[in-house]
C-alpha positions as CSV (number, residue, x, y, z in Angstrom):
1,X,45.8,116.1,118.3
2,X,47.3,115.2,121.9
3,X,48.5,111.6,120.2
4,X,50.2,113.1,117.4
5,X,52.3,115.7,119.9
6,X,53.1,113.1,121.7
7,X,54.3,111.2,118.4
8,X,56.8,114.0,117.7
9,X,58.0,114.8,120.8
10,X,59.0,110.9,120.8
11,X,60.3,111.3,116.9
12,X,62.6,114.1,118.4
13,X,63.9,112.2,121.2
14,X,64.4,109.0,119.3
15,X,66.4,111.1,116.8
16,X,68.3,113.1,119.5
17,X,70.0,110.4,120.6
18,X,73.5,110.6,119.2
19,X,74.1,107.0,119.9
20,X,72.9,104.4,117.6
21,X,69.6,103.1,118.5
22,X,66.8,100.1,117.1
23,X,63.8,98.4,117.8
24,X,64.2,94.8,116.6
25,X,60.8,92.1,116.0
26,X,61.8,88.5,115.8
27,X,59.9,86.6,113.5
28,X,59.4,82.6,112.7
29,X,61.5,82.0,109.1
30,X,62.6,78.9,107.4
31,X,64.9,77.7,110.0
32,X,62.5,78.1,112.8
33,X,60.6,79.9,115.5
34,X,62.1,83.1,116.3
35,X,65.0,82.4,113.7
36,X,65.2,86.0,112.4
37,X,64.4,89.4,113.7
38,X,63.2,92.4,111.3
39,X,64.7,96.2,112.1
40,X,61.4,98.2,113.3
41,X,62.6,101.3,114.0
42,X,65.9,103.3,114.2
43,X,67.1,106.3,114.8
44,X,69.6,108.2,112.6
45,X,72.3,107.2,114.5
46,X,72.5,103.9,113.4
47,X,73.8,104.9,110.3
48,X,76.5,106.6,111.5
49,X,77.9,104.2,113.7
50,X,77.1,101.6,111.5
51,X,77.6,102.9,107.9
52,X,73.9,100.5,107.1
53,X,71.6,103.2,105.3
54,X,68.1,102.4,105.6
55,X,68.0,99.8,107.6
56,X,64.3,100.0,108.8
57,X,62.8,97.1,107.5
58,X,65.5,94.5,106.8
59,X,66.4,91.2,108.7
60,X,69.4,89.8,110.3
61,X,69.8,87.6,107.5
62,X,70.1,90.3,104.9
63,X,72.6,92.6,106.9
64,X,74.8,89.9,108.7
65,X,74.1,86.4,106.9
66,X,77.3,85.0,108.2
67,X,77.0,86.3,111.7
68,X,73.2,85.3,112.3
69,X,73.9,82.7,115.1
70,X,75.8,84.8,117.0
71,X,73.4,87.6,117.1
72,X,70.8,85.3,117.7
73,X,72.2,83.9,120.9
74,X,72.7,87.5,122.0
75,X,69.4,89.3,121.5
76,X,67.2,85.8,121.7
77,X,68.5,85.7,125.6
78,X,67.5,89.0,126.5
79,X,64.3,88.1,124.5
80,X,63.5,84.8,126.5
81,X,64.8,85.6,129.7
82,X,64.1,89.8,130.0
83,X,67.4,90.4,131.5
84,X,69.2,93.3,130.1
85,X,73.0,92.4,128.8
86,X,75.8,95.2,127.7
87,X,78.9,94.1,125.1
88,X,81.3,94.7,123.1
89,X,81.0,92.9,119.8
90,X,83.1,93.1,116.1
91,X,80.3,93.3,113.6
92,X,82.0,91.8,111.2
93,X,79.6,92.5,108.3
94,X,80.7,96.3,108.8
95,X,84.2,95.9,109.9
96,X,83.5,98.2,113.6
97,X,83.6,97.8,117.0
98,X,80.2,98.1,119.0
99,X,79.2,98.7,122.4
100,X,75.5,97.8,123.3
101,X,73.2,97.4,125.5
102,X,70.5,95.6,124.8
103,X,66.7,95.1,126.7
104,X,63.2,93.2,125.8
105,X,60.9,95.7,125.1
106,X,57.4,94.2,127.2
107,X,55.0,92.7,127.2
108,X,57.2,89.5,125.9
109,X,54.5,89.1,123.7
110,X,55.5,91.5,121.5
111,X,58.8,89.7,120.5
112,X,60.6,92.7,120.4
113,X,64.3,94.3,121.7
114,X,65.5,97.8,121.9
115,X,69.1,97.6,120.9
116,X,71.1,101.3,122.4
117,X,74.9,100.8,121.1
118,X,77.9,102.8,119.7
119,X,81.0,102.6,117.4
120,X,84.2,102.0,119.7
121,X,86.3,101.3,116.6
122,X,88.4,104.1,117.1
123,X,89.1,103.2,121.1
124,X,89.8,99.6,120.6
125,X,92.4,100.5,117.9
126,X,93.9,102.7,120.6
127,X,94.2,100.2,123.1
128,X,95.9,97.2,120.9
129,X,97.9,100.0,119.8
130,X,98.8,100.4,123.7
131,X,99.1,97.0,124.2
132,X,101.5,96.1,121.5
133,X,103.8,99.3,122.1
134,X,104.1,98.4,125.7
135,X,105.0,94.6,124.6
136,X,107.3,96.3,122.2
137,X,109.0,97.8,125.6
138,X,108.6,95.1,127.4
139,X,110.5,92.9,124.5
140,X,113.3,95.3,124.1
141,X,113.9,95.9,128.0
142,X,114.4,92.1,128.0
143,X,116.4,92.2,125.1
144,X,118.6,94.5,126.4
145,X,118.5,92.8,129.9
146,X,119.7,89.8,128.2
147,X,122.8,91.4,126.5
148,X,124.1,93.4,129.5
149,X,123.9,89.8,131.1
150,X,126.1,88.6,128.8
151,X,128.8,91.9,128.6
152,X,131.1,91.5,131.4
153,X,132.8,88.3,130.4
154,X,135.5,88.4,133.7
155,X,133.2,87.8,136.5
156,X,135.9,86.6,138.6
157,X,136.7,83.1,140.4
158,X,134.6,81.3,142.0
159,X,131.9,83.8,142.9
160,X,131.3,84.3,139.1
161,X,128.2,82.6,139.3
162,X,126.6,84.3,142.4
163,X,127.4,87.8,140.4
164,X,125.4,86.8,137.2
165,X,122.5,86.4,140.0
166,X,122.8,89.3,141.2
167,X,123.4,91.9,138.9
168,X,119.9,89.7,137.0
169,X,118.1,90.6,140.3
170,X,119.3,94.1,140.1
171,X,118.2,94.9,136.4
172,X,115.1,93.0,137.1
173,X,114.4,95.1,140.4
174,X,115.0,98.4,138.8
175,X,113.8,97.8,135.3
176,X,110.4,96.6,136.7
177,X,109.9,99.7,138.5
178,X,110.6,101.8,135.9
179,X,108.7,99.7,133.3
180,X,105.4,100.2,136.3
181,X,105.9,103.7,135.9
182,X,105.8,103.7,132.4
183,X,102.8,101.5,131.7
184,X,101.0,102.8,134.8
185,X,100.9,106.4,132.9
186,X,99.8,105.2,129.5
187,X,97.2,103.2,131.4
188,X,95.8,106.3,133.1
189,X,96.4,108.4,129.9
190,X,94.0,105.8,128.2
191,X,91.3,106.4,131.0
192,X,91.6,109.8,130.9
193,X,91.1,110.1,127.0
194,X,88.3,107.6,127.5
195,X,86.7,109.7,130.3
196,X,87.3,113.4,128.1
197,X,89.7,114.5,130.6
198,X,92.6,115.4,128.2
199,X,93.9,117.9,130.7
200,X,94.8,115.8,132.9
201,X,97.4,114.5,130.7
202,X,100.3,116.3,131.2
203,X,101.5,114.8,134.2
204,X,100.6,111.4,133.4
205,X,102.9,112.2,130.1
206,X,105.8,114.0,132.1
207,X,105.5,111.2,135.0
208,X,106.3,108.5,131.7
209,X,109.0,110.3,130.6
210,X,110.9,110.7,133.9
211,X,110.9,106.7,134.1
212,X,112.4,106.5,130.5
213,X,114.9,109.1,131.2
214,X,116.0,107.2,134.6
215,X,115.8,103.6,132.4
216,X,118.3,105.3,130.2
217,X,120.5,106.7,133.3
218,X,120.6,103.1,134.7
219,X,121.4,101.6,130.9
220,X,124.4,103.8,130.6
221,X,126.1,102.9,134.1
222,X,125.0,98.9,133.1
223,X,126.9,99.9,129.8
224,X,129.9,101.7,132.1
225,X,130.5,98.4,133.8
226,X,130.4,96.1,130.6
227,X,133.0,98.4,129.4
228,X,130.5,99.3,126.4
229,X,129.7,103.0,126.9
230,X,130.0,105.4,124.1
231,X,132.9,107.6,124.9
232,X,134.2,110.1,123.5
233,X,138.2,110.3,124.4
234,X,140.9,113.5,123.8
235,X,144.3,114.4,125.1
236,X,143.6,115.5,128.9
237,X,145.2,116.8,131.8
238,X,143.8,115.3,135.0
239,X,145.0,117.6,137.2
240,X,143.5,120.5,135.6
241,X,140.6,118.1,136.1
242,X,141.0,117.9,139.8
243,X,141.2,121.6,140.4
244,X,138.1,122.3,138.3
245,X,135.8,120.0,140.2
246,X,137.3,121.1,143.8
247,X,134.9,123.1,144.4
248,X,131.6,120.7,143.4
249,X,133.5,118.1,145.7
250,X,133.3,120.2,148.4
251,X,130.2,121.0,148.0
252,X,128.9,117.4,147.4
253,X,130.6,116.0,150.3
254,X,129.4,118.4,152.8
255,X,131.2,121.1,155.6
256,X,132.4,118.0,157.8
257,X,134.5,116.5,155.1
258,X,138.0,118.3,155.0
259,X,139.3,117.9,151.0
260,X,143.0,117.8,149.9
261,X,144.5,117.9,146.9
262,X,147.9,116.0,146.1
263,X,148.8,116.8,142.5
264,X,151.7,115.8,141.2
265,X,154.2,117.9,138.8
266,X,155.1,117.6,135.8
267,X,151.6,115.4,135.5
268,X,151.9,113.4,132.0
269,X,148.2,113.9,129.8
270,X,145.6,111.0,129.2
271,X,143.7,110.4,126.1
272,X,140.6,109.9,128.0
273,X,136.4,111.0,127.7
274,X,137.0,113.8,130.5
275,X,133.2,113.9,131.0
276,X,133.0,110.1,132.1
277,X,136.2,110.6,133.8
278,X,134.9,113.7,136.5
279,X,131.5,111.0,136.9
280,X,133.8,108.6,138.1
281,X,135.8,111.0,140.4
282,X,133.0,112.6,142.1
283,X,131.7,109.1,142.4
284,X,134.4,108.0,144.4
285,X,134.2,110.9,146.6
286,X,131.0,110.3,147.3
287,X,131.1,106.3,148.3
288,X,134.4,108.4,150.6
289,X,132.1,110.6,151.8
290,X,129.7,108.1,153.0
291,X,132.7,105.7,154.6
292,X,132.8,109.0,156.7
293,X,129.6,109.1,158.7
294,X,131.5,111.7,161.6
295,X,134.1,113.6,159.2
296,X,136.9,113.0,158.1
297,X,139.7,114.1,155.4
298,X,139.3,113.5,152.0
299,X,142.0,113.3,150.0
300,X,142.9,113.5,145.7
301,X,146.0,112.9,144.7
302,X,148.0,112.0,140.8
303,X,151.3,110.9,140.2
304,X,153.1,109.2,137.5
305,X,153.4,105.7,137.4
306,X,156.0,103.3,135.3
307,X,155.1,100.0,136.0
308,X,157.3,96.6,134.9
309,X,156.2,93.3,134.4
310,X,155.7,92.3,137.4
311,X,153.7,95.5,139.0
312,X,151.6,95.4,135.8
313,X,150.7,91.9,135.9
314,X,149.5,92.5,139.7
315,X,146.9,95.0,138.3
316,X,145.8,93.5,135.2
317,X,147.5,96.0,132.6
318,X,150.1,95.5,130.3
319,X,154.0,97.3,131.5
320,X,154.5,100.8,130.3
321,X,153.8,104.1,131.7
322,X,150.6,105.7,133.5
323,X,149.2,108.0,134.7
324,X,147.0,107.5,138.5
325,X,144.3,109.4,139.8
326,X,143.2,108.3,143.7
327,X,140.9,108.8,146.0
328,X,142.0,108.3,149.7
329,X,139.5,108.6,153.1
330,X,140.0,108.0,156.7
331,X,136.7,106.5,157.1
332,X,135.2,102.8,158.4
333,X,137.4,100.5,155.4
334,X,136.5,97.9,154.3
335,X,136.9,93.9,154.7
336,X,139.0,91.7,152.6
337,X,135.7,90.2,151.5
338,X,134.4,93.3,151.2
339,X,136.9,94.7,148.6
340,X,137.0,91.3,146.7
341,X,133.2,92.1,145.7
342,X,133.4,96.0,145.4
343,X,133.6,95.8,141.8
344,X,130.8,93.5,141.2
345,X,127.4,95.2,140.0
346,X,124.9,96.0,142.3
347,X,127.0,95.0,144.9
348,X,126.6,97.9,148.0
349,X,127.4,97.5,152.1
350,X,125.0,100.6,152.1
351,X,121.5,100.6,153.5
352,X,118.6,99.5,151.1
353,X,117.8,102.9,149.4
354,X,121.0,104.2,150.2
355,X,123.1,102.9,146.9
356,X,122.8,101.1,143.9
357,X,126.1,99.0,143.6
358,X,126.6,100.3,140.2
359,X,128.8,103.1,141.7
360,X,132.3,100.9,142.0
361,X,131.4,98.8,138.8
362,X,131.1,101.6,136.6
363,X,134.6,103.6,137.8
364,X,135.5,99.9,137.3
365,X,134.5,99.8,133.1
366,X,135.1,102.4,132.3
367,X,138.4,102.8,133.3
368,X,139.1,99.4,131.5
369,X,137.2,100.3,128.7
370,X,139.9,103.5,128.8
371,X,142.9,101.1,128.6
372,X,143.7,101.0,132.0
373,X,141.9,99.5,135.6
374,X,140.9,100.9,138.6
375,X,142.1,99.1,142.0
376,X,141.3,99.4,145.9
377,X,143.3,98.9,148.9
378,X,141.9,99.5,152.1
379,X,141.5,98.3,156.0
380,X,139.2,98.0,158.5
381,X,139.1,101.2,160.4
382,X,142.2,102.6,158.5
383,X,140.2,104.0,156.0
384,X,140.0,103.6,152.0
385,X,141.6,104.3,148.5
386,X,140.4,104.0,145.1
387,X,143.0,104.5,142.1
388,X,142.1,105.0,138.7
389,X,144.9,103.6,136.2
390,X,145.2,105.3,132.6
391,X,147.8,104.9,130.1
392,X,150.0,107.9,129.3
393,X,149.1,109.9,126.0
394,X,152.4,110.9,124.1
395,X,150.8,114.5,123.3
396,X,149.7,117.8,125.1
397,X,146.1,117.9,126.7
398,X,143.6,120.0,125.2
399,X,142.9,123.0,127.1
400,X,139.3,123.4,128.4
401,X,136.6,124.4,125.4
402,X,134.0,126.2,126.8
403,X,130.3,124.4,126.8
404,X,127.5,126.5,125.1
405,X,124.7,127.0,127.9
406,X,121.8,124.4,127.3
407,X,118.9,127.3,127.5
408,X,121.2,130.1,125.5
409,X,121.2,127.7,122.4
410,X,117.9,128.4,120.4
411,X,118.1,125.8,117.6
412,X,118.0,128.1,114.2
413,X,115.5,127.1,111.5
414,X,117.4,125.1,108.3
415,X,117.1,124.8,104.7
416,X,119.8,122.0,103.9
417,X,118.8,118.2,103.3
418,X,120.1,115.8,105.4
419,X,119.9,112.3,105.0
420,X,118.2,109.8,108.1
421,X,119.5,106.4,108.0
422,X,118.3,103.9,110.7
423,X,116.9,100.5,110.5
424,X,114.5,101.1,113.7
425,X,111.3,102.8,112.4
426,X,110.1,104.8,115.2
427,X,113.7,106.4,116.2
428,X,113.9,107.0,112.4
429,X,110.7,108.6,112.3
430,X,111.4,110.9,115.6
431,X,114.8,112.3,113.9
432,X,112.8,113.0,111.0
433,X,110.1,115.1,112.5
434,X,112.4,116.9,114.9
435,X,114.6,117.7,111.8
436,X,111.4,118.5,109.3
437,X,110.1,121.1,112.1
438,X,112.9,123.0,111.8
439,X,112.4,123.5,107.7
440,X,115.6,121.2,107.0
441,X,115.1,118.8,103.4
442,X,114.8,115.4,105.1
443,X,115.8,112.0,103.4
444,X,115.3,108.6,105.1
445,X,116.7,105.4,104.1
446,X,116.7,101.7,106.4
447,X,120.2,100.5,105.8
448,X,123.0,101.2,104.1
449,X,122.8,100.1,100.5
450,X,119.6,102.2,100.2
451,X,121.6,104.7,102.0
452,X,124.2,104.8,98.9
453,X,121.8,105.8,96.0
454,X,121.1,108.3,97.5
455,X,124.5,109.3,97.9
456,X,124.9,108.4,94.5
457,X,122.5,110.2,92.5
458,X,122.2,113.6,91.9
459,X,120.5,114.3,95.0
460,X,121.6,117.8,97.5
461,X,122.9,116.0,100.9
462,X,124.6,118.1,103.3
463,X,124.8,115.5,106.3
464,X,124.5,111.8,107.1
465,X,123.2,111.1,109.9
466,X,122.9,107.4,110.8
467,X,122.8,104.6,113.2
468,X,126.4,102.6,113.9
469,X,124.5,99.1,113.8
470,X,122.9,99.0,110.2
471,X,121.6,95.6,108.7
472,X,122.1,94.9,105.1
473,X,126.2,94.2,104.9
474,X,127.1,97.3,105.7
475,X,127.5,99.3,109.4
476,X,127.3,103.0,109.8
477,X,130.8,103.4,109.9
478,X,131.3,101.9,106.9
479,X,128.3,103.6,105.1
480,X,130.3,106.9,106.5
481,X,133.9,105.8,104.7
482,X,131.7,105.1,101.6
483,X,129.9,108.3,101.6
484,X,133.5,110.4,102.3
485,X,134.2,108.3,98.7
486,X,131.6,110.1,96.8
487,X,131.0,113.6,98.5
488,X,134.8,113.8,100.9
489,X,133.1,116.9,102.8
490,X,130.4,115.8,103.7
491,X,129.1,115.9,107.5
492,X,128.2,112.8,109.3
493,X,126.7,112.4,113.3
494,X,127.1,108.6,114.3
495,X,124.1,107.8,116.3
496,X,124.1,104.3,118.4
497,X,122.4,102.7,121.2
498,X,126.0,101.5,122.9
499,X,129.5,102.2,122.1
500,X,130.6,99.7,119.0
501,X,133.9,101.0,119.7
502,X,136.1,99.1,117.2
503,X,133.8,99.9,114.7
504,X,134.0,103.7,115.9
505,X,138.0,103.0,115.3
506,X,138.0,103.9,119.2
507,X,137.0,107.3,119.7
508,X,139.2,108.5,116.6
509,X,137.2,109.8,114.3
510,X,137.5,111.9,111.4
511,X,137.3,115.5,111.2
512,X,133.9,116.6,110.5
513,X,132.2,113.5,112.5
514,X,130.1,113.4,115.5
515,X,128.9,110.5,117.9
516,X,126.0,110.9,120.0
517,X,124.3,107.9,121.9
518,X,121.0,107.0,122.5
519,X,118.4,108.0,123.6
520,X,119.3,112.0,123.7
521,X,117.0,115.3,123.9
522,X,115.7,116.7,121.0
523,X,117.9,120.2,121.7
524,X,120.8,118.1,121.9
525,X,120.5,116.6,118.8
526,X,119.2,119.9,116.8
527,X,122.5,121.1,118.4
528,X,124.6,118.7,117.0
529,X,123.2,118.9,113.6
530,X,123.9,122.7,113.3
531,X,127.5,122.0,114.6
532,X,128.2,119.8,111.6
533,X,126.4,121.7,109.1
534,X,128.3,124.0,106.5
C-alpha cells in the first residue's frame, strides 16, 4: 500500500513538471556498445515542447536518425563520466530550440540519463531578431556616416584634409554614443522579457527613444552644414523676425548680457525657411554669449546690402542685392586662425562638453543652402560679428500665421483612403499603422509604377503620401506631377530622409502639397495628413 502511494505521489510530480522531462536507457545495437538509447519514461511535457507524441519507448534512431551522433556525444559524456552538462541545442528533427540539462541517473550501471529541458524557440527568434535590427542600425548609421562625409564638397585650402578627419571623428564620437544607448536598452529590454519583468520596460523603452531622437537632432545640423536640410522657404521679413525673438534672446543669454537691436528701415523681405532661420540667430547669440564670460553688449542689427562684382566675389555670392542679418559682441574675439576654422564641423575653442562645433557650420549651410553665405570678422579682444547674407525677394513677406498648440491638436478619427508609397518596409509599415488607427482606408505601394495603378484604376484616393527618393524610374516628385495628371486635386505630403531640393523644385511647391522630413512624431504627421485632407 505504502509503495504504491509513494508511486503516485512520484507520477504527480513527474507530471507537474511543466518543463519537458525523460529518462533515457542506452542499449548495445548494430553499430555498437551503447550505440542507441531507448526513452523510459517521460512526462507530459515532452510533448509539448517537443511536438513527439508518445515517445516512451522509442530510440534515438527512430526520432532523430540524422542527428544520432550528435546526441550521442552529448548524453554518452554525461553517461561515462557522471558530470552533469546544460545546452542549448537545434533539434533539428522537430525544427525547435532546447535548453537542457542533462545528469546520469546512478548507479552507472544502470546506463541510464534524466534529460530536464525546454523549448526556447520562441526566445532565440527574438534575439536574432535583435541582433539583425541592431545590424540594420548599425548598417544605416554607417551609411549615412558615409554620405554626410561626402556632402560638403568645399572643404577649403589646404586644411581640407585635416577637416574630413575631424568632422569623421565627430560623427563617430557622437554616433557611437547614441548607438550605446540604443543597443544598451534593447539589451536590457531582452533580459527583462527573459527574466518576466515586463514592467520594467518602460524606461528602458523611453531611454532608446531619447538616443534616436538626439541621433536625429545631430543628423539634421550634419545635414545644415552639407547644405542638404529640408527647408521649407516663404517671403519673410527679418526684422519682424528680430523683434519676435527679442525677448527669448534675452532670456537665453542671461541678465549680464545687455541686447540691442539695429534694424534697419525700409528692410527688403527674404524668401527664406524662417524656422531655420531664428535657429541660426539664436545660435549666434549664444556662441556671443559665451565669447562674454563677464557681460557684455550684444548687439542685432539688418541693413540692406547691394553688392558689385568685386564685394560679391570677396564673399562668395554672385552681385545683386541682399539683405544682412548680424550678430555683433564685445567679447574675447577671436584669432585669425581661429576664424579661418570657425566654419568647419565640429570645430569649437569651447571646453570639452561645452560645444559641439556644429553650431558655426550649420548657420554656415544653411545660409548657402538659402542662396546666400554667412561671414565673420572679428579681433582679438575687440570682440565678434557674424553676418548672415540672403538674397533679396522681389515680393512682400508673409505676415506671421499663427502655430496650432502641439497638445490642443487631438488628431480626429478618418474615413478617407490614402495611399502609402515608400520603398523602405518598416517606415512604410509605421505610416500605415499610425494612419489605420485612426479608421483612415490605407493603401501601400513600394515605388512608383505600382504607385500609378492604383492611381489609375477605379480605386477612392484622397491623398498620396510618399517618399521623395523612390526606386523604380520614377521619384516622388515625379510620381506627384503624374498623379495631379489623373486626379489634379488630389493631396500629396512629400516625405524624405534629406532635402532633395532640386527635385522638390526648391521649396516651390504646388498648392495642396506638403513636405515633412524624417524621422517626425506620430502627432505631427496625423496633423499633417488632416491639413491636406478635403
Amino acid at each position: 500500500m505504502q509503495q504504491n502511494d509513494a508511486e503516485v505521489r512520484y507520477r504527480a510530480l513527474f507530471e507537474a513538471i511543466d518543463d519537458g522531462f525523460c529518462i533515457i536507457e542506452f542499449f548495445d545495437g548494430p553499430d555498437g556498445p551503447l550505440s542507441d538509447y531507448m526513452h523510459i519514461e517521460a512526462n507530459s511535457g515532452y510533448e509539448r515542447h517537443t511536438g513527439i507524441k508518445n515517445i516512451i519507448g522509442k530510440t534515438l534512431r527512430q526520432i532523430a536518425p540524422d542527428e544520432v551522433d550528435g546526441w550521442l556525444e552529448l548524453y554518452g559524456g554525461v553517461l561515462a563520466t557522471g558530470k552533469p552538462i546544460r545546452f542549448e541545442r537545434h533539434f533539428v528533427a522537430v525544427s525547435r530550440y532546447i535548453e537542457v540539462s542533462a545528469s546520469r541517473v546512478e548507479p552507472a550501471s544502470l546506463n541510464q540519463v534524466s534529460v530536464l529541458f525546454r523549448d526556447v524557440t520562441s526566445r532565440k527568434k527574438a534575439e536574432a531578431a535583435l541582433v539583425a535590427n541592431e545590424a540594420a542600425l548599425e548598417q544605416r548609421v554607417a551609411e549615412r556616416t558615409s554620405e554626410l562625409m561626402r556632402a560638403e564638397e568645399q572643404l577649403r585650402h589646404a586644411q581640407k584634409m585635416e577637416a574630413v578627419g575631424q568632422l569623421t571623428g565627430g560623427i563617430a564620437h557622437d554616433f557611437n554614443n547614441l548607438l550605446a544607448g540604443i543597443s544598451g536598452s534593447l539589451e536590457m529590454m531582452q533580459a527583462r522579457i527573459a527574466q518576466g519583468r515586463t514592467g520594467e520596460l518602460d524606461r528602458y523603452v523611453t531611454g532608446a527613444q531619447g538616443a534616436a531622437k538626439r541621433a536625429a537632432a545631430l543628423t539634421q545640423r550634419l545635414l545644415a552644414f552639407s547644405r542638404r536640410q529640408t527647408l521649407d522657404p516663404k517671403p519673410a521679413d527679418i526684422n519682424r523676425l528680430a523683434m519676435g525673438m527679442q525677448e527669448l534672446i534675452t532670456r537665453s543669454v542671461g541678465p549680464m548680457i545687455d541686447v540691442e537691436t539695429a534694424l534697419a528701415g525700409g528692410l527688403w523681405a527674404c524668401f527664406v525657411d524662417v524656422g531655420q532661420l531664428e535657429n541660426a540667430l539664436l545660435n549666434l547669440c549664444i556662441n556671443a554669449r559665451d565669447a562674454m564670460p563677464h557681460g557684455g553688449k550684444l548687439t542685432i542689427e539688418t541693413a540692406n546690402r547691394w553688392f558689385d562684382e568685386r564685394a560679391a566675389r570677396q564673399r562668395g555670392l554672385s552681385a545683386g542685392q541682399y539683405v544682412s542679418l548680424c550678430v555683433s559682441d564685445t567679447g574675447v574675439g577671436m584669432a585669425p586662425e581661429v576664424v579661418e576654422r570657425a566654419f568647419d564641423p565640429f570645430y569649437t575653442t569651447k571646453p570639452t562638453g561645452a560645444g559641439t562645433g556644429l553650431g558655426l557650420s550649420m548657420v554656415h549651410g544653411f545660409a548657402g543652402q538659402s542662396g546666400g553665405t554667412a561671414r565673420i570678422y572679428s579681433e582679438v579682444g575687440q570682440g565678434t560679428m557674424v553676418c548672415i547674407y540672403l538674397p533679396r525677394h522681389l515680393g512682400n513677406a508673409e505676415t506671421d500665421d499663427i502655430a496650432p498648440d502641439p497638445q490642443a491638436v487631438q488628431p480626429a478619427l478618418g474615413s478617407e483612403t490614402v495611399l502609402v508609397v515608400d520603398d523602405e518596409p518598416l517606415v512604410r509599415m509605421i505610416a500605415v499603422e499610425i494612419l489605420e488607427d485612426l479608421g483612415y482606408h490605407v493603401v501601400e505601394a513600394g515605388d512608383g509604377p505600382e504607385a500609378m495603378r492604383h492611381l489609375n484604376s477605379d480605386q477612392r484616393v484622397d491623398l498620396l503620401v510618399t517618399d521623395v527618393g523612390l526606386p523604380g524610374g520614377m521619384n516622388g516628385r515625379q510620381l506627384a506631377d503624374a498623379a495631379r495628371g489623373v486626379r489634379p486635386e488630389l493631396g500629396i505630403l512629400f516625405i524624405t530622409g534629406y532635402a532633395e531640393n532640386a527635385v522638390l523644385n526648391h521649396g516651390h511647391l504646388e498648392h495642396g502639397m506638403q513636405v515633412m522630413t524624417k524621422p517626425f512624431r506620430a502627432e505631427d504627421f496625423v496633423r499633417r495628413i488632416r491639413d491636406l485632407l478635403p
